[in-house]
N, C-alpha and C positions, 0 to 999 in steps of 0.2 A: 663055396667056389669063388666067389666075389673075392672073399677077404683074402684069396692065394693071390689074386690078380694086383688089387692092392698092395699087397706085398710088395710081388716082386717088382710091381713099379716104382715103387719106394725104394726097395736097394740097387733098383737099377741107376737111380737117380742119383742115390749117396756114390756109386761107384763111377759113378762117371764124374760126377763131383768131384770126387776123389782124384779122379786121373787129371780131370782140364786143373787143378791144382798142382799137383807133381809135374806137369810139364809148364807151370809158370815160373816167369823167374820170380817169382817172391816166396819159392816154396825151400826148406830146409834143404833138400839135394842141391838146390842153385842158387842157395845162397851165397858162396864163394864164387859165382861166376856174370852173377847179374850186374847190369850196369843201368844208372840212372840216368836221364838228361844233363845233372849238374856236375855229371864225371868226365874229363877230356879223353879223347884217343888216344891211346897210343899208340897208334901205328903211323911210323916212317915211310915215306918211299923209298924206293929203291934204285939205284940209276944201274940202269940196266945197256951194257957197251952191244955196240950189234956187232955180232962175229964175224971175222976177218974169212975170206975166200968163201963164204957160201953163195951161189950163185941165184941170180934171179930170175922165176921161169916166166917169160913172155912167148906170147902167141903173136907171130909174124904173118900176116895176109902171101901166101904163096901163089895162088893164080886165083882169078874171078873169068866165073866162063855164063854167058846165056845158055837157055835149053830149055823149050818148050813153055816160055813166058815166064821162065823164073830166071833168079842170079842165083848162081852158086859159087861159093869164097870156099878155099879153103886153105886154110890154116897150120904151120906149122908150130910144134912150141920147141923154145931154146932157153938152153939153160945159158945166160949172159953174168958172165964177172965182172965188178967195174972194182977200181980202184977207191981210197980214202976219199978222193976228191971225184967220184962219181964217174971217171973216164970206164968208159968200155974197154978191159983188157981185153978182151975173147968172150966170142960166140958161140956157141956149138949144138948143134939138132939136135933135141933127145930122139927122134925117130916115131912121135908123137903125133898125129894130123887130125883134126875135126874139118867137118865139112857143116858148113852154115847155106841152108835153102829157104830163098826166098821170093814170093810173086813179086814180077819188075812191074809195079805202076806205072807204070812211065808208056807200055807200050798200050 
């Protein structure tokens, strides 16, 4: 009974051996694809243009009201287009609102 144990701790060992090898890169399968420290990159950037008319969504502060020792904000979000040169063409509410609650310190 011993010597099955031995066994299979042995081939257990060769086979995992086996595998933490196949997934190196210095094993015949990745031979073609390994790279050393004294190899450069190739890879290029990319200059990447930002697309024309897609709109930017900001949350605009709509009313701040007290109530029961707290603030509460709440907020609309707009989808805003600006021009090449960052001008705000148009605004417009997506119809979106969060409500932000918070204890007023102050009182």
């Amino acid at each position: 009974m011993k010597n099955k144990t031995v066994i299979s701790v042995f081939f257990l060992l060769v086979i995992l051996g086996f595998a933490a090898y196949l997934d190196s890169p210095y094993s015949f399968i990745n031979n073609n694809y390994a790279y050393s420290d004294d190899q450069p990159v190739l890879a290029q950037p990319v200059e990447v243009e930002k697309p024309e008319n897609v709109p930017e969504l900001v949350d605009k502060l709509e009313k701040t009201k007290k109530e029961d020792g707290y603030i509460i904000e709440t907020y609309e979000e707009y989808e805003v287009y600006k021009d090449q040169n960052g001008k705000v063409i148009k605004s417009e509410p997506t119809g979106k609102t969060e409500t932000l609650k918070y204890w007023d310190y102050k009182d």
